[in-house]
C-alpha positions, -999 to 999 in steps of 0.1 A, spaced: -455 -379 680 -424 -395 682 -410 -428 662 -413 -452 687 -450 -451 683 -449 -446 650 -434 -479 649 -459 -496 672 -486 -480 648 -469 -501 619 -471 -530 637 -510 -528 647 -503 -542 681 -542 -555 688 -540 -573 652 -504 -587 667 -519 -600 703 -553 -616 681 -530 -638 663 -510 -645 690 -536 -658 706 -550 -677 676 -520 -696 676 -526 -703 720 -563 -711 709 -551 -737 682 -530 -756 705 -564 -757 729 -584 -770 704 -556 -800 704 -552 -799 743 -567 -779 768 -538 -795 790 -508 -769 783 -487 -793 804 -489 -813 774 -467 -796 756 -435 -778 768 -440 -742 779 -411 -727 759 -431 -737 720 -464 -723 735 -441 -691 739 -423 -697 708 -458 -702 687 -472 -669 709 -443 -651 696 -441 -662 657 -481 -655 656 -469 -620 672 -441 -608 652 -450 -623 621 -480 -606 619 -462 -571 630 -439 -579 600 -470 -584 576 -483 -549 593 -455 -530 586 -448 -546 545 -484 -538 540 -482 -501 549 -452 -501 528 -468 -513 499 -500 -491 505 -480 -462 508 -497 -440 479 -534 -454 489 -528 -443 524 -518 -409 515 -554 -407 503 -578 -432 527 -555 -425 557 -531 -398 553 -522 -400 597 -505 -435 591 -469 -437 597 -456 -435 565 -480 -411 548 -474 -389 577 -435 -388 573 -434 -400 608 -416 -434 595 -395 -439 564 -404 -462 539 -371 -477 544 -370 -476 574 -407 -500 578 -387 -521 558 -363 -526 577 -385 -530 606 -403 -554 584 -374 -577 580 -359 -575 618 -396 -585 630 -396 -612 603 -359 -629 617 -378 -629 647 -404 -651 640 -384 -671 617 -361 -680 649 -393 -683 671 -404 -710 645 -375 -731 642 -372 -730 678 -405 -748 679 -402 -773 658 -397 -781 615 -431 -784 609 -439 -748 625 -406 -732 609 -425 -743 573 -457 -732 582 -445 -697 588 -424 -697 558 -455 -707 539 -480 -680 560 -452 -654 547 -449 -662 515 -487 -660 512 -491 -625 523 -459 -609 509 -479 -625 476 -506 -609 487 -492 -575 493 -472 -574 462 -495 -591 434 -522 -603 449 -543 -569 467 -549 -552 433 -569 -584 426 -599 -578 446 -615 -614 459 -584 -636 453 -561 -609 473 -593 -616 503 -589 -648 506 -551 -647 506 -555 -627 532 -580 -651 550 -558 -679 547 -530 -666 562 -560 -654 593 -567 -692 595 -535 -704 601 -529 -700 633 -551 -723 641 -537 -746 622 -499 -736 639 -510 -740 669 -515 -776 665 -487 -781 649 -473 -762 679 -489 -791 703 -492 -818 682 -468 -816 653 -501 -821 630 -529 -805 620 -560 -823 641 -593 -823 624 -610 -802 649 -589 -773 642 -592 -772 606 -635 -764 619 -625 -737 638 -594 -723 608 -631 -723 583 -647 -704 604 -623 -677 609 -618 -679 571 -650 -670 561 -658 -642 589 -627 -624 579 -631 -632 542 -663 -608 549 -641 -578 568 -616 -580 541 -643 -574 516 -660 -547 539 -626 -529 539 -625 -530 500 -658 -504 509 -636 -487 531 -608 -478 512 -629 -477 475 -614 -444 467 -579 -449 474 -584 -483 455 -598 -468 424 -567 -444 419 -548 -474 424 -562 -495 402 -570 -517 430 -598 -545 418 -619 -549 449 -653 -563 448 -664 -520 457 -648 -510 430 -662 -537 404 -692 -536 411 -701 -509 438 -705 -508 474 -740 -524 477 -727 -553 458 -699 -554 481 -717 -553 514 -741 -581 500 -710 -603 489 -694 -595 524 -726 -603 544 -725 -634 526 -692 -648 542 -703 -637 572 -739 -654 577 -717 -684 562 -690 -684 592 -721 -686 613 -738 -710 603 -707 -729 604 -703 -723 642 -728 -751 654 -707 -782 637 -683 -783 669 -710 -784 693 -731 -811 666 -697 -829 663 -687 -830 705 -656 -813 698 -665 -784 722 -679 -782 758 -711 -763 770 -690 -733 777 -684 -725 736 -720 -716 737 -726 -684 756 -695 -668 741 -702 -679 704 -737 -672 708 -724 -637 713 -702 -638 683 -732 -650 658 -752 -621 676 -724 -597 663 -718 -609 631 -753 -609 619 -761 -579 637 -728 -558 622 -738 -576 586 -775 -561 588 -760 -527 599 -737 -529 566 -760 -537 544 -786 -509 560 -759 -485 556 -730 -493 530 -714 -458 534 -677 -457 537 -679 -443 570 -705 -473 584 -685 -494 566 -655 -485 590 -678 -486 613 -682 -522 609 -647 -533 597 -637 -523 636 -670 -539 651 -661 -572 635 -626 -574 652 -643 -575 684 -667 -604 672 -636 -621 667 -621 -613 698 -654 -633 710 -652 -657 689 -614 -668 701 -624 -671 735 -651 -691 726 -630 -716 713 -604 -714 741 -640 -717 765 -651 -743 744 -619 -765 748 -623 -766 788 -640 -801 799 
């Protein structure tokens, strides 16, 4: 296997393009009109969303190092394929790059980003061995592209969005916690504090089901509040259908190898649920 895809490993591409388009599906919400707003900051926000995100990827493996070598030994730097030092590295050129992306956009967006950073490098480095807390660090910095994307558009944050950031708060809120199931031995040699290790797995997949029957019952208020047009419906119809579905499933089965199971079915569901809100912006 050779480095260059090592690399792209670290940078967890699919998680890259999600919050790319998170950032596209923000500026939507705001406008569905991209002539609105000049082409070169939607490709600036695409690109932020992008690398910033591959940057987080690749500090987090860093980080997680030792409780790879036990959960999943075939990652990059477990598997001697990538230096430490050298993700780091990687890290920081990936980071410069959104950085400049930001700032090319516009003040507002450069201190988002610095904020979104800060958040998860406080997540990575203090905040994971705290269980819940560390989750919804972790959500946060999920929702905010949303929230960049309008400032992308509309150099604010527009009420709408901050609906739509909620929801993807809470559903992911859920996976982080469902990933805490995943990873439960690694975390317990680690000293890692997840809701798992607390208070076992069952507890965990309830607690996790929890944020997830909450994100959808949260997905009617754009539709009850006209912020959204028919077409939101079919494709976040789909997404409830998947949450719930995936959440039964869990809680059915709380093994760590469901678990994964589920952890990868719920990234779908959200790839559902960003086109609906893209769908749900045409008029």
């Amino acid at each position: 296997m050779s480095k260059l895809s090592g690399y792209l490993r670290l940078m967890r591409p699919i998680n890259c393009l999600m919050m790319g388009i998170a950032v596209m599906a923000g500026a939507v919400l705001v406008s569905p009109i991209f002539s609105e707003a000049p082409l070169k900051d939607l490709i600036w926000g695409f690109v932020t969303g992008f690398m910033l995100t591959a940057a987080s990827m690749a500090i987090n493996d860093y980080y997680d190092k030792e409780i790879d070598a036990v959960n999943e030994p075939d990652r990059p730097i477990p598997s001697g394929l990538i230096d430490p030092r050298e993700a780091l590295a990687f890290a920081f050129i990936l980071t410069s790059i959104g950085f400049a992306a930001a700032y090319l956009t516009n003040i507002f967006c450069f201190a988002i980003a610095i904020i979104a950073w800060i958040l998860f490098v406080t997540y990575t480095t203090v905040g994971k061995r705290s269980g819940l807390p560390g989750n919804i660090l972790v959500s946060t910095c999920v929702a905010t592209p949303f929230i960049y994307g309008s400032a992308v558009m509309a150099n604010e944050v527009r009420s709408n969005v901050l609906i739509f950031a909620a929801m993807a708060f809470l559903s992911n809120t859920g996976r982080e916690i469902t990933k805490g199931i995943v990873d439960v031995e690694g975390d317990e040699i680690q000293n890692v504090k997840t809701l798992a290790v607390r208070y076992g797995s069952k507890r965990a997949a309830i607690a996790a089901t929890i944020f997830y029957f909450l994100a959808v019952l949260l997905s009617p208020m754009p539709l009850l509040l006209e912020l959204v047009s028919f077409w939101f419906i079919p494709l976040v119809a789909l997404t409830d259908f998947g949450l719930v579905a995936s959440a039964l499933f869990l809680l059915k089965d709380y093994s760590r190898e469901n678990a994964k199971k589920v952890k990868s079915m719920i990234l779908l569901w959200f790839i559902f649920g960003l086109l609906a809100f893209i769908a749900g912006a045409i008029r």
